[in-house]
N, C-alpha and C positions, 0 to 999 in steps of 0.2 A: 843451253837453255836454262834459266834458272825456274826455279818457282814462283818469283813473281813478275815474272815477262809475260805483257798480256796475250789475249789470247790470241791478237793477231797477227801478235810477234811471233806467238810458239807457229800458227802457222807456217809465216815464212820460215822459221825453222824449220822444221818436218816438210819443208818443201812443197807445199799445201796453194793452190790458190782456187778459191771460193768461184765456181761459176755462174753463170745467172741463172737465177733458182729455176727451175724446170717448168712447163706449165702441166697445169692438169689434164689428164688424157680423158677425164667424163666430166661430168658434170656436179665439180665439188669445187671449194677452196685450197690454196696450197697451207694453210694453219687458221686456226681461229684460235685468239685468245679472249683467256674467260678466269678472274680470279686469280689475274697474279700467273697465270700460267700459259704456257703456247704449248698449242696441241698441232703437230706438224703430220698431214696427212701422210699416207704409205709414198715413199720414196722408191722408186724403180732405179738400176742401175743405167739410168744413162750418162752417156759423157760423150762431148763436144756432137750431141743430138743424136748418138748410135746409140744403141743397147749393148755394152759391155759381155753379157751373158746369157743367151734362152736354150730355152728347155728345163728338162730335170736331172739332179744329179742322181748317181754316178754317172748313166748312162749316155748323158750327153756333156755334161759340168764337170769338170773335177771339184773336189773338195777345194782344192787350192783356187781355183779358180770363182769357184763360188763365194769363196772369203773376200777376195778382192772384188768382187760383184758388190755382199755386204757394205765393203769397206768401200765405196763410191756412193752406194746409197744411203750412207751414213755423210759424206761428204755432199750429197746434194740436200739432206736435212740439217746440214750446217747453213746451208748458203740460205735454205728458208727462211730459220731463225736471225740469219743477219741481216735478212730483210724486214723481219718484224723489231727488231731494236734501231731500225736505223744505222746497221751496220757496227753498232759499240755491244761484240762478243762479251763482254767483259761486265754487261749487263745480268748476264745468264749465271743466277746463283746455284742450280742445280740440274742435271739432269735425271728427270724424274725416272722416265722408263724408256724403255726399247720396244719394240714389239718387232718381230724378226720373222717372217717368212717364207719357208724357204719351198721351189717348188720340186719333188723330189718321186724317187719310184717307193713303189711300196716297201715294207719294210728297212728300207733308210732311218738311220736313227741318228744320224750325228749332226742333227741340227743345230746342237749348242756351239758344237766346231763353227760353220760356217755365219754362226752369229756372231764370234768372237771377231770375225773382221768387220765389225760393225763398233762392238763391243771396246775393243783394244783402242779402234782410234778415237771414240771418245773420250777414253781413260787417257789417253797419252796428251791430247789436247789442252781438257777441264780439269785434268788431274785429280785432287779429292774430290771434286766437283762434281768430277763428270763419272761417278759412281751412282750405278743406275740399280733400278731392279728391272728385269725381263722376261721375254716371253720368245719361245723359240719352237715355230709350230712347224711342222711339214703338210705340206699342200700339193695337191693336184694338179692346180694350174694357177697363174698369175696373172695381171694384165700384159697384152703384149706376147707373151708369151715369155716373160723375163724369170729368170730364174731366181731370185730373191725381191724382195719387197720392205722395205725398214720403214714403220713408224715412231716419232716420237714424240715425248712430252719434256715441258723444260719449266723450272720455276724461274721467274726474274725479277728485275728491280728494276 
């Protein structure tokens, strides 16, 4: 993969393929843009319409497992955003933020860990790009019952 193979080369690269973005489980939109930016609702880990992960970690999750939870809900806020470009990745000049979380037992603190599989595959993807700032909370409960929850923000052209 070079650095300037787009992004949806670097995909098929990293073995990646974008599914159809999720729909929403209440009563929101999946992103609304405003000023140049898309705001991509909270992302749950589903894939091919299952939930990847529920409960809270450790006691039901592992960490490992909760990363690759992140790191799907970060791939289902891919497929958002390529629906608001019209599918051209390559539009997306920065990824603003993260918001990460995770749903966990009490004194659980390694929420930065399980945000990094959110975190890493946007950095691998958008590469300088896709340098974010973040927020990595521990919570109670989630919708569904899913154990992590990813929102983002993106600036574009």
């Amino acid at each position: 993969m070079t650095s300037n193979a787009s992004i949806n080369q670097r995909l098929t690269d990293m073995g990646l393929v974008l599914p159809t973005p999720p729909e929403p489980v209440a009563c929101y939109v999946p992103a609304v843009i405003s000023a140049g930016h898309i705001h991509v609702s909270g992302q749950i880990p589903l894939k091919d319409g299952q939930l990847m992960a529920t409960g809270p970690v450790p006691t039901k999750v592992t960490i490992e497992q909760a990363q690759a939870a992140a790191r799907q809900c970060a791939i289902n806020a891919i497929a958002v955003l390529a629906g608001c470009v019209d599918g051209d990745l390559d539009r997306i000049q920065q990824i603003v933020r993260l918001g990460v979380f995770v749903q966990c037992e009490a004194g659980f603190a390694d929420q930065p860990i399980v945000a990094n599989g959110a975190s890493e595959l946007i950095g691998d993807l958008f590469g300088a790009s896709g340098r974010h700032a973040r927020a990595a909370v521990g919570v109670n409960a989630l919708p569904l019952n899913a154990t992590v929850e990813v929102e983002l923000m993106a600036r574009f052209a």
